[in-house]
C-alpha positions as CSV (number, residue, x, y, z in Angstrom):
1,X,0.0,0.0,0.0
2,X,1.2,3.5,-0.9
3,X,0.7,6.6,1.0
4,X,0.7,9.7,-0.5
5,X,0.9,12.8,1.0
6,X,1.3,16.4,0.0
7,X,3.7,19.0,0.9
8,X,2.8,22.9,0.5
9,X,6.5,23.6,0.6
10,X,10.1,22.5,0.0
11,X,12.9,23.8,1.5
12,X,16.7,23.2,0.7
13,X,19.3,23.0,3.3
14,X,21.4,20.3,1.4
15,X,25.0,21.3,2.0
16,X,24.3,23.4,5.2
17,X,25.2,22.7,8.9
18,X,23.7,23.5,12.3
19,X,22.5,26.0,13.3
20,X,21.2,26.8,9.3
21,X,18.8,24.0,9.1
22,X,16.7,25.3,12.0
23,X,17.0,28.8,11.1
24,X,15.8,28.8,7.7
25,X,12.9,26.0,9.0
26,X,12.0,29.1,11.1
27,X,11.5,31.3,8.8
28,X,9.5,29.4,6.4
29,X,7.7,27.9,8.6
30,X,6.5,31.4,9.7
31,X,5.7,32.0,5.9
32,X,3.1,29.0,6.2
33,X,-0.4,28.9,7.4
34,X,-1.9,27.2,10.2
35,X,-1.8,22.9,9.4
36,X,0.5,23.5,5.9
37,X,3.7,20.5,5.5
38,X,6.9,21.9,4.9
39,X,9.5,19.4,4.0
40,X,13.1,20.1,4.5
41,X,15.9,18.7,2.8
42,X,18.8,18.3,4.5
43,X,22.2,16.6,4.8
44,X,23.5,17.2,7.8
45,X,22.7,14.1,10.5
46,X,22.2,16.3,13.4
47,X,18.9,18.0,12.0
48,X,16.7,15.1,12.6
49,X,17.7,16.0,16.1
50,X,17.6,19.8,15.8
51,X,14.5,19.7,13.8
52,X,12.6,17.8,16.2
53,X,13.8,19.7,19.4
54,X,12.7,22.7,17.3
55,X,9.4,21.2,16.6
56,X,8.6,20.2,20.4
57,X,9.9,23.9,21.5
58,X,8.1,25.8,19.8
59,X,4.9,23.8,19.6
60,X,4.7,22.5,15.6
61,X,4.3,18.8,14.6
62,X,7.2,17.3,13.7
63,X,5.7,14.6,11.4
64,X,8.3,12.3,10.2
65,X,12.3,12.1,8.3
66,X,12.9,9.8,4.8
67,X,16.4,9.1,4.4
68,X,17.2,9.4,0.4
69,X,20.8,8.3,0.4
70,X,22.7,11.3,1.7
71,X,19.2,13.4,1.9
72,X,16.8,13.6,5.3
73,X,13.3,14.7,4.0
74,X,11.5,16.2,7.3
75,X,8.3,16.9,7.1
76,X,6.5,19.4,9.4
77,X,2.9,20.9,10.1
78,X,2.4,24.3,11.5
79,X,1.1,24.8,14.6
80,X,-2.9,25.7,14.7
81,X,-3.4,29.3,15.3
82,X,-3.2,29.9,18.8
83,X,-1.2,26.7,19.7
84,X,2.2,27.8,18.5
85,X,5.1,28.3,21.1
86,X,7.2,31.3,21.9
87,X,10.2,29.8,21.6
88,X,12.7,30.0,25.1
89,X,15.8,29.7,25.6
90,X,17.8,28.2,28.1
91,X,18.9,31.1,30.7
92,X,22.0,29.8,32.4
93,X,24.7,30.3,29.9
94,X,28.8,30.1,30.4
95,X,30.9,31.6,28.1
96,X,34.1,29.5,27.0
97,X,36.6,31.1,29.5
98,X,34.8,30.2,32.1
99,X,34.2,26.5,31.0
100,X,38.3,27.0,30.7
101,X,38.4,27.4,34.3
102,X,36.2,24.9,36.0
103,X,37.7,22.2,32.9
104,X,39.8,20.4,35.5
105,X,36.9,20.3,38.6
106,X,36.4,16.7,39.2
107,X,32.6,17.8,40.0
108,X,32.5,19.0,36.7
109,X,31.5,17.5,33.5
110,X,32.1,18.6,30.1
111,X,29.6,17.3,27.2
112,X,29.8,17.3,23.4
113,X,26.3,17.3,21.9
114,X,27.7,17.5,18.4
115,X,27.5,14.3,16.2
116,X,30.2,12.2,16.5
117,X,32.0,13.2,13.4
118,X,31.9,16.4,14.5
119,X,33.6,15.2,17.5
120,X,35.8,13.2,15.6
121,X,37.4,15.8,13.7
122,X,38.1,17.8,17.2
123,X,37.1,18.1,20.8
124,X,37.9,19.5,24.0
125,X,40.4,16.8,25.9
126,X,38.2,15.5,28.3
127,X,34.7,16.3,26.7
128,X,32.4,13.2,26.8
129,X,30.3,12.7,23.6
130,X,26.3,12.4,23.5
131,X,24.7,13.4,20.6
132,X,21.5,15.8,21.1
133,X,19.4,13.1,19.3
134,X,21.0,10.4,21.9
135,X,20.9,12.4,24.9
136,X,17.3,11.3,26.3
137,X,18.1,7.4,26.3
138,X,22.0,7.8,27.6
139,X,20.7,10.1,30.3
140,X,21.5,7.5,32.8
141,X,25.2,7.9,32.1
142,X,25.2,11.7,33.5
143,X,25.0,12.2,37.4
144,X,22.3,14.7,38.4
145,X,24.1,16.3,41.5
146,X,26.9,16.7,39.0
147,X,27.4,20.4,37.2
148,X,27.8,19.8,33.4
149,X,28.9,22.6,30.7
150,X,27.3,21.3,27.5
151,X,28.2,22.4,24.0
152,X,28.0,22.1,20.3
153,X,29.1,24.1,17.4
154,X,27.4,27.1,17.9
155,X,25.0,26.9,21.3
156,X,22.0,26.2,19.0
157,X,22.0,21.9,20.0
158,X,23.3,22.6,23.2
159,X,20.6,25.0,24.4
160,X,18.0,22.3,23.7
161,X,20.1,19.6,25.8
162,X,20.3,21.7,28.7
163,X,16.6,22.6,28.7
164,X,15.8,18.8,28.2
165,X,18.4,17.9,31.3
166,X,16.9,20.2,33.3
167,X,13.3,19.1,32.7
168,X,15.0,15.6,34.0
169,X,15.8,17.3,37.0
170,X,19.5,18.4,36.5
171,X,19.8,21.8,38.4
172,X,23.5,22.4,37.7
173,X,23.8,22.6,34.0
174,X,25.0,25.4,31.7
175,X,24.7,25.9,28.1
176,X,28.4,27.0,26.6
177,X,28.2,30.1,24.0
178,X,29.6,30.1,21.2
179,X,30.4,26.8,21.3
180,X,33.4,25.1,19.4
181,X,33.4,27.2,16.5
182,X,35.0,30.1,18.7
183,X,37.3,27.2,20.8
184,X,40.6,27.9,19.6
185,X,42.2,25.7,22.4
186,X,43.4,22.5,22.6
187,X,41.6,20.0,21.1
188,X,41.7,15.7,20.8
189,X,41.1,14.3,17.3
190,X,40.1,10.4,17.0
């Protein structure tokens, strides 16, 4: 049996990398009207995490990915009017110097919410890796009365992380801006 469905717009974000994907699925999302499908392609693995974080946040129905060899197809419906979130961020942010300085705390965690070829290619010594989109089922690995400084790239993945640790009930958790495009540190490659 084949299901067909129809989508009221197609967005490109082949080729582009976090934070992008969610940015431009903002804005034409806000072009849409209440209950139209956008479908956004996309190559970079982390957006079928950062697309669905975005979706939850912000109160639109994230409806569903296709993998097409290298190509994610999300589809998502707008909110109904009046159902749409304002979208929050997560207020307790630390910028990189001060993750510099509480690095070496043994009560202090660093993680990596990048994909793991992102991590690959260069991380912070010591960083432990959980990908946004793995985070919820390896959430037993973290210690709650632990304080964790969680990145990304750019603060965009990591922001969602903390707000979903701290809805688990970690109080000591702070979102690291701007994230490893600005480290200019030393860094581990695998």
């Amino acid at each position: 049996m084949t299901t067909s469905y129809q989508v009221d717009k197609t967005l490109d974000c082949k080729g582009l990398s976090c934070p992008m994907p969610v940015i431009q699925t903002k804005k034409a999302v806000e072009a849409l009207k209440p209950g139209q499908i956008l479908q956004v392609e996309a190559t970079d693995k982390g957006s079928l995490a950062d697309l669905k974080s975005w979706a939850q946040r912000t109160g639109h129905h994230y409806l569903g990915s296709k993998e097409d060899g290298d190509v994610i197809r999300h589809f998502l419906r707008k909110a109904a009017e009046g159902k749409e979130k304002h979208e929050k961020t997560y207020p307790h942010v630390a910028n990189l110097e001060e993750m510099e300085q509480k690095r070496n705390d043994p009560d202090v965690e660093i993680v990596d919410v990048r994909e793991p070829m992102e991590y690959t290619f260069g991380h912070i010594p010591g960083a432990k890796s959980i990908p946004l989109g793995e985070l919820e089922e390896r959430i037993s690995e973290l210690n709650p009365t632990k304080e964790y400084y969680v990145i990304c790239q750019t603060g965009t993945r990591s922001d969602a992380a903390c707000q979903l640790l701290n809805e688990k009930g970690f109080s000591k958790v702070k979102n690291v801006v701007p994230g490893m495009k600005e480290w200019n540190k030393e860094m581990e490659k695998d």
